[in-house]
C-alpha positions as CSV (number, residue, x, y, z in Angstrom):
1,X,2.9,-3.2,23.2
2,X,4.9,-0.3,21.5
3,X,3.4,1.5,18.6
4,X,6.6,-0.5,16.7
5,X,5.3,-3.6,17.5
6,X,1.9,-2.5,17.1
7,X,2.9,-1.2,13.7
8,X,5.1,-4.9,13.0
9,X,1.6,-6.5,13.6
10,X,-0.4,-5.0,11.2
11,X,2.0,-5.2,9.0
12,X,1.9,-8.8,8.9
13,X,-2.1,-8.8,9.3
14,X,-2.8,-6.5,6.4
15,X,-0.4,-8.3,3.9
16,X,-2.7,-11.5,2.8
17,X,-5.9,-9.2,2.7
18,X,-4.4,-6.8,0.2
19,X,-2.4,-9.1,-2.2
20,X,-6.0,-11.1,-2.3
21,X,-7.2,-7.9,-3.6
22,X,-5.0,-7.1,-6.5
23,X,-5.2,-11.0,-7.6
24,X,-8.8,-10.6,-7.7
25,X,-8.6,-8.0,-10.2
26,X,-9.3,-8.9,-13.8
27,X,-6.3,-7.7,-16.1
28,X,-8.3,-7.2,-18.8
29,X,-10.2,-4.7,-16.9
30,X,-7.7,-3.0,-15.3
31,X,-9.0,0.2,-17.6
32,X,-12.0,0.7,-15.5
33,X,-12.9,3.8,-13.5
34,X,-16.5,3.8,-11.8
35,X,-16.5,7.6,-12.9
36,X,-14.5,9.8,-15.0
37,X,-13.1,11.8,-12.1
38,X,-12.0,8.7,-10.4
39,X,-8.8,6.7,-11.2
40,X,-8.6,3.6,-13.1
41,X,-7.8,0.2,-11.4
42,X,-4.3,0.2,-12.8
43,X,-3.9,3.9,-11.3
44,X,-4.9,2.5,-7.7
45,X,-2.6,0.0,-7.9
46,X,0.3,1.5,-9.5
47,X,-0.3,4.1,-6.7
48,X,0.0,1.4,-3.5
49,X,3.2,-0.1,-5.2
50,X,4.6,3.0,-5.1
51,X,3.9,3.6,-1.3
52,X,5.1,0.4,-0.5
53,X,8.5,1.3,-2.1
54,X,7.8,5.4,-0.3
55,X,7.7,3.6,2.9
56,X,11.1,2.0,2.2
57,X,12.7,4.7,2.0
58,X,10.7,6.8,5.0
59,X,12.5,3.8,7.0
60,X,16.0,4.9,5.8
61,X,16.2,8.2,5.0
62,X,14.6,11.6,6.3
63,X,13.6,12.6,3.2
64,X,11.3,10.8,0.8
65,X,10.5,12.7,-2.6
66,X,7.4,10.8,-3.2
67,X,7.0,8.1,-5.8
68,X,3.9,8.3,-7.9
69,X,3.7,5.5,-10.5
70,X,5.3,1.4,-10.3
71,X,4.9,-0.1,-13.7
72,X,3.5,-3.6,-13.5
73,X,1.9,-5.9,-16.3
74,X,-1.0,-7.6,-15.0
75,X,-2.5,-7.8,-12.3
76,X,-0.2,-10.8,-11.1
77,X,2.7,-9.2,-11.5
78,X,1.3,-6.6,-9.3
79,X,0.7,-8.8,-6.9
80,X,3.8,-10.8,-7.1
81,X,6.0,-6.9,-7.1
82,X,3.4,-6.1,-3.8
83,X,4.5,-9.3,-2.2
84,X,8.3,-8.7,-2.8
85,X,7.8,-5.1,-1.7
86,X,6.3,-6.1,1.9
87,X,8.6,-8.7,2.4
88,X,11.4,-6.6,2.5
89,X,9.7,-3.7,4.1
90,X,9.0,-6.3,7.0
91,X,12.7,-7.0,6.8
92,X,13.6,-3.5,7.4
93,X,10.8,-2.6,9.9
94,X,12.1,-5.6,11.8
95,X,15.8,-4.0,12.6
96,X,14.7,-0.5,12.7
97,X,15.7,0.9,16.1
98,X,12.4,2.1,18.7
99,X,14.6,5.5,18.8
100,X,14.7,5.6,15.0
101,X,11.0,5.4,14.9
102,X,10.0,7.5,17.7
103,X,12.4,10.4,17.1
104,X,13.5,11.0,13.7
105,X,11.5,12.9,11.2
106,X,10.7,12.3,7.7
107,X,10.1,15.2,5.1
108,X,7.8,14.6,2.3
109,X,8.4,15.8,-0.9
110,X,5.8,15.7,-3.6
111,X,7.3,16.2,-7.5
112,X,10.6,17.7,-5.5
113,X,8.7,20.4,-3.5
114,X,8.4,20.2,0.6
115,X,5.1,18.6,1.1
116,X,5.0,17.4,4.7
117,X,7.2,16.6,7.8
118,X,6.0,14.0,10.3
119,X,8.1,11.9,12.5
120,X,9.1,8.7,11.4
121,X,6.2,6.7,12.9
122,X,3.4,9.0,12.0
123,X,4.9,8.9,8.3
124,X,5.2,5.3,7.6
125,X,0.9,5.3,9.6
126,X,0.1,7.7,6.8
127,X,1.3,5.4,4.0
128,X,0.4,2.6,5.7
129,X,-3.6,3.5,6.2
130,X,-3.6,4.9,2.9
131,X,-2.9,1.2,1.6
132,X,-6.2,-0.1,3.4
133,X,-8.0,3.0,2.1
134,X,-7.3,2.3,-1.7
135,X,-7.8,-1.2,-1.0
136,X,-11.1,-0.3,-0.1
137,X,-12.0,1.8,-2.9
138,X,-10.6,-1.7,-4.8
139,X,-13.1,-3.4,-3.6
140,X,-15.5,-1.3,-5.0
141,X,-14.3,-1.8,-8.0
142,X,-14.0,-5.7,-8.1
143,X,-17.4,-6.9,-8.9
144,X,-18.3,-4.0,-11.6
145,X,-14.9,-5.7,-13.4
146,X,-16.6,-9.2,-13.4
147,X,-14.7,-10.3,-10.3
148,X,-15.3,-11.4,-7.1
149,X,-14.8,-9.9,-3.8
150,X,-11.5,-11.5,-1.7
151,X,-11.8,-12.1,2.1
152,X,-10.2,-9.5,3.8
153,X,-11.5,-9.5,7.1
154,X,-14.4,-11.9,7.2
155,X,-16.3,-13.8,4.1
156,X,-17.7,-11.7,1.5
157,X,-20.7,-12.8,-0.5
158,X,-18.5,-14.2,-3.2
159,X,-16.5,-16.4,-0.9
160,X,-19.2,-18.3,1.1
């Protein structure tokens, strides 16, 4: 297996596991931050909308000026945006050449300034583990905001 197809893979297997997540989010509690130093639900959300749409672009273009905020209503429409969003990045991931991937780099830009350059592959693995990190520190959040805990990769005590 090539790290493409590798990458193709876990695509797919991470898609279900974090659109669970934002759907179990209560909308009215979107607000809430387990500290003050922390970011809000909304924040963490907004934030993995907007690498889905980072990692877009990381697929056609060698420069990506980071995006930092995706505007959603509810925690629905987050989902239903984060479902759009990967379907089409699987589109694109699914023509992308193995020499596009392995060879070309990507520059980061963060508010317009150079931030980062990584090839193409260790770019879109950046974004891409960054997703399942703040999808973690989503679950943290769940249950303090009167939800329940999704299945991501097994039962959780709120889905036996």
């Amino acid at each position: 297996m090539t790290n493409l197809d590798f990458f193709k893979a876990s695509l797919a297997n991470e898609k279900d596991a974090t659109l669970n997540m934002i759907k179990s989010l209560p909308t009215e509690k979107l607000d809430y931050k387990p500290h003050p130093i922390n970011r809000t639900a909304r924040e963490i959300v907004s934030h993995l909308l907007a690498h889905m749409v980072d990692m877009k672009k990381i697929l056609n273009s060698t420069v990506c000026d980071e995006t930092t905020d995706v505007d959603f209503s509810d925690s629905g429409d987050a989902a239903s945006k984060m479902e759009q969003l990967w379907h089409e990045l699987c589109q694109q991931v699914n023509f992308l050449l193995k020499e596009s991937w392995e060879s070309e780099s990507v520059s980061l830009l963060i508010e317009s300034k150079p931030y980062i350059s990584l090839q193409r592959n260790s770019m879109m693995w950046f974004f891409f583990l960054d997703i399942i990190h703040h999808r973690g520190q989503l679950s943290s959040y769940v249950r303090p905001m009167g939800g329940k805990n999704p299945v991501v990769y097994g039962f959780s005590a709120d889905t036996k």
